[in-house]
C-alpha positions as CSV (number, residue, x, y, z in Angstrom):
1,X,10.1,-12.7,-27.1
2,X,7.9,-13.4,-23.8
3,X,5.3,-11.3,-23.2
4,X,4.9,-9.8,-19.7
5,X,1.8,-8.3,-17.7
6,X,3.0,-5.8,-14.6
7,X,0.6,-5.4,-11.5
8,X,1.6,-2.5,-9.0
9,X,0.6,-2.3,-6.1
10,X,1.0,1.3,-5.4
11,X,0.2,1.5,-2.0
12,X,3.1,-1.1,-1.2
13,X,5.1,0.5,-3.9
14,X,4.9,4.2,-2.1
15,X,6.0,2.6,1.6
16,X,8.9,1.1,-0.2
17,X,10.5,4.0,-1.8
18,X,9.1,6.8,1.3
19,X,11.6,4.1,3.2
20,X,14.1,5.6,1.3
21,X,13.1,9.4,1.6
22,X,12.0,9.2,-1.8
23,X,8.4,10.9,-2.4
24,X,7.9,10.1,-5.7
25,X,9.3,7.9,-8.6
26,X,8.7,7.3,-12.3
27,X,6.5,4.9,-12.6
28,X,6.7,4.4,-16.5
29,X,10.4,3.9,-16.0
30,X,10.0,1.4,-13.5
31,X,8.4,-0.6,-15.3
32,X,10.5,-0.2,-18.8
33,X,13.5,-1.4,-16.0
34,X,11.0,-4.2,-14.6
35,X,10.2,-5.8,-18.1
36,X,13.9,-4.7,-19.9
37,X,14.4,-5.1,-23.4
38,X,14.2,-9.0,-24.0
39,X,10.2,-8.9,-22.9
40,X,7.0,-8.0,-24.7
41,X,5.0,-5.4,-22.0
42,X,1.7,-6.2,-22.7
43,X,0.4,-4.0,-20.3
44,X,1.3,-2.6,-16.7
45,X,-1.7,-2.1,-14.1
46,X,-1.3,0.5,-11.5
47,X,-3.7,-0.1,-8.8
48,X,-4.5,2.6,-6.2
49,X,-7.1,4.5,-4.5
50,X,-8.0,8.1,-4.1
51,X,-8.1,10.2,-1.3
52,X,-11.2,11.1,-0.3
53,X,-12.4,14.7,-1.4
54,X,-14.5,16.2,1.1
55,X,-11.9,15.1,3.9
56,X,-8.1,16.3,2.0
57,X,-9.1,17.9,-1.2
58,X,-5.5,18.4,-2.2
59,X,-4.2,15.1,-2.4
60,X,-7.0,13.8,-4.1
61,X,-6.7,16.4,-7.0
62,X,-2.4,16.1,-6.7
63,X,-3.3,12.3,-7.0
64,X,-5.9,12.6,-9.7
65,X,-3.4,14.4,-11.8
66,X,-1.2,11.4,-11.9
67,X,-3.7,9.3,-12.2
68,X,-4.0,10.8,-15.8
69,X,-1.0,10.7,-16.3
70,X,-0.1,7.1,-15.9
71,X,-3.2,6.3,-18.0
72,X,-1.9,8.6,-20.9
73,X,1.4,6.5,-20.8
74,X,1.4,3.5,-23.8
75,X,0.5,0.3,-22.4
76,X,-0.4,1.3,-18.9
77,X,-3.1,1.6,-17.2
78,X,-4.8,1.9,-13.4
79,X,-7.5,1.0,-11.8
80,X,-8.7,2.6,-9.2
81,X,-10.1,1.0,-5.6
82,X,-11.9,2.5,-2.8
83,X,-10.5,3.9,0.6
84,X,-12.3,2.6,3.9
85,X,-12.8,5.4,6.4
86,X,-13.2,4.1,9.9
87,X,-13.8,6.6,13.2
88,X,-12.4,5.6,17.0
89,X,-13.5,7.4,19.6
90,X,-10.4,7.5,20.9
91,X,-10.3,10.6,23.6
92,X,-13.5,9.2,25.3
93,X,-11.3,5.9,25.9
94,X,-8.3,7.9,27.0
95,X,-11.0,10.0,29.4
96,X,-12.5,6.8,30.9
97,X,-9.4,5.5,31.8
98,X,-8.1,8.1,33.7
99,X,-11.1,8.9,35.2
100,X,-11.5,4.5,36.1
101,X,-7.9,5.3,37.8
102,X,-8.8,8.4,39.7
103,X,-11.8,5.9,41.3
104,X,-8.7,3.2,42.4
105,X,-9.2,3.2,46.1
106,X,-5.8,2.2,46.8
107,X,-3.5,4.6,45.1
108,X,-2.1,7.6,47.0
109,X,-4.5,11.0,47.1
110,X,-1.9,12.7,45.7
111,X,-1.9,10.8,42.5
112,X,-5.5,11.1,42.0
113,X,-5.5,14.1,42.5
114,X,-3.3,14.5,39.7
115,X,-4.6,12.0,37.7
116,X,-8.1,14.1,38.4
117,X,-6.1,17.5,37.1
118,X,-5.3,15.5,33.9
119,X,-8.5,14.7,33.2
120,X,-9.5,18.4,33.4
121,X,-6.9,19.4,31.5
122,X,-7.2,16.6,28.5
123,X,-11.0,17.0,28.2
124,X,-10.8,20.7,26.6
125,X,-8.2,19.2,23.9
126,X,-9.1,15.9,23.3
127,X,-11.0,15.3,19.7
128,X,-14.0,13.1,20.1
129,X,-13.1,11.0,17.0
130,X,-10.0,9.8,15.3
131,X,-10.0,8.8,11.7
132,X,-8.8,5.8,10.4
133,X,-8.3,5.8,6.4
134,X,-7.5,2.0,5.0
135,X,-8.0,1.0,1.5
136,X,-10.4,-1.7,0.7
137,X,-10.1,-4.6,-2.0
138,X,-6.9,-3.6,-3.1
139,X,-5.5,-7.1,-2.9
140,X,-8.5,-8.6,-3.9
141,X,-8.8,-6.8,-6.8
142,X,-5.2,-7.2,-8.0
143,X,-5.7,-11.5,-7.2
144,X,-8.5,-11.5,-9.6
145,X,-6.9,-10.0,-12.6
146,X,-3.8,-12.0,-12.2
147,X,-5.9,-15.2,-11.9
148,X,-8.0,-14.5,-14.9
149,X,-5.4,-13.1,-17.3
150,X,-3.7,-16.7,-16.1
151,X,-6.3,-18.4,-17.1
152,X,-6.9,-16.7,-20.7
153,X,-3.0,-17.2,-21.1
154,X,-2.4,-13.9,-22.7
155,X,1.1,-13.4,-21.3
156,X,4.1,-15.6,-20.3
157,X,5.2,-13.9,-17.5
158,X,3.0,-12.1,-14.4
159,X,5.1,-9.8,-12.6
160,X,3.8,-8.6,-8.8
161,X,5.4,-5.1,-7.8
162,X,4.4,-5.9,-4.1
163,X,6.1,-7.3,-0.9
164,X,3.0,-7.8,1.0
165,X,2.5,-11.4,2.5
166,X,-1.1,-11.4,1.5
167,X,-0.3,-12.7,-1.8
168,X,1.7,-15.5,-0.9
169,X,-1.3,-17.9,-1.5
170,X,-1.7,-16.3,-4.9
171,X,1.2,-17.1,-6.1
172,X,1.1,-20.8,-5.2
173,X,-2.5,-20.2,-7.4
174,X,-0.7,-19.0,-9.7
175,X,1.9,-21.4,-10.3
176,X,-0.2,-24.0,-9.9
177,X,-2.0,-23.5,-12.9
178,X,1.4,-23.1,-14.7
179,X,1.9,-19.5,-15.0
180,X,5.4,-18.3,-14.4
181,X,5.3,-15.5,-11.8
182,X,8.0,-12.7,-10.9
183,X,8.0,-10.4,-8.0
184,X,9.5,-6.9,-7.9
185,X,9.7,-5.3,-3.9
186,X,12.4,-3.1,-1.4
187,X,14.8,-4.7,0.2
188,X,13.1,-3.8,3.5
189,X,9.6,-4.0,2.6
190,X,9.5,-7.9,0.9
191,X,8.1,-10.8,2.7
192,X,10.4,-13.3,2.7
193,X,8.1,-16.3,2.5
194,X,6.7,-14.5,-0.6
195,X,10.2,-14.3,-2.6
196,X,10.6,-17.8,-2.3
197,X,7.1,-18.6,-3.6
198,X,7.9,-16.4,-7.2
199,X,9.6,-18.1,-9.7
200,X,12.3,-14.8,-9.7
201,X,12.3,-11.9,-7.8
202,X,14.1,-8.4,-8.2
203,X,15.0,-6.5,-4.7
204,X,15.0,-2.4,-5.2
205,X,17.5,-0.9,-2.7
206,X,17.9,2.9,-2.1
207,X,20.0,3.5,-5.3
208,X,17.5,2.0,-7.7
209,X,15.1,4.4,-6.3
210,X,17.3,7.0,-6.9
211,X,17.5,6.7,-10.5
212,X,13.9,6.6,-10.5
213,X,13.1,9.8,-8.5
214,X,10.4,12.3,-9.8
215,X,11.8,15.5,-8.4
């Protein structure tokens, strides 16, 4: 019987089924359907990140919840990454443009007279600073434990739930050094170039989502 390691990429995961209208699925179910019943699971890794506290303390607690959870389940476990907060000054920029245009010599006075009522108007509801949440060494951290795991040969079969292109170089890594390497993604949310780099690949549509719903 092969033996199978599952890396999720929840992040990717969660755009794939939201596609579909789907909040939330089962994640120990998708990965019982993932491995099937002719493959060892030797473990499933659920990567994510939290939301930050301080800036929405409800979805980090709703997230930490099932964070638990997925780390009470047999033979799965997550590990967590860190979320990259980043702040634009975006009204400023909006401001400075109109107010660059309202300086424009050549248009009529009627439009910068407009474009100088605009300005007046924005400025009391503009926020100074628009944040930016990203998560940070997601993919890097996923890339590592697949390459080392490949390296102790503990499993037969790797299997990426992800259809982001980033890992396309991975995979050639991966199979490079002889381990046999699956990917699991959406139908609308799979690089392409990706699928054909994985020795098989299994497409989730809108129905398999379904089944796996968390109501």
């Amino acid at each position: 019987m092969e033996k199978v390691i599952v890396y999720i990429d929840a992040h990717n995961l969660y755009r794939a089924h939201m596609d579909y209208g789907i909040a939330r699925v089962d994640v120990k179910k998708l990965v019982q359907n993932i491995v099937g019943r002719n493959k060892r699971l030797i473990r499933a890794y659920y990567y994510v990140a939290l939301a930050d506290r301080n800036l929405d303390p409800i979805a980090h607690d709703r997230k930490s919840k099932f964070v638990e959870f997925i780390n009470r389940q047999e033979r799965m476990e997550v590990k967590l990454g860190k979320l990259k907060v980043e702040t634009r000054k975006v009204s400023k920029n909006i401001l400075e443009t109109i107010k660059k245009a309202c300086q424009d010599k050549t248009l009529p006075r009627e439009a910068i007279s407009k474009l100088a009522s605009l300005e007046t108007s924005l400025r009391g509801f503009l926020i100074d600073d628009a944040i930016e949440i990203k998560e940070k060494g997601i993919d890097v951290q996923i890339a590592v434990d697949m390459i080392k795991d490949a390296n102790k040969k503990i499993s037969d079969v790797q299997i990426l739930v992800s259809g982001d292109a980033d890992f396309i170089h991975l995979l050639k890594n991966l199979k490079e050094i002889g381990q046999v390497v699956g990917v699991v993604s959406s139908r609308g949310n799979a690089s392409s170039e990706l699928i054909n780099h994985a020795d098989f690949h299994k497409l989730l549509d809108k129905s398999d989502f379904k089944k796996l719903s968390l109501k």
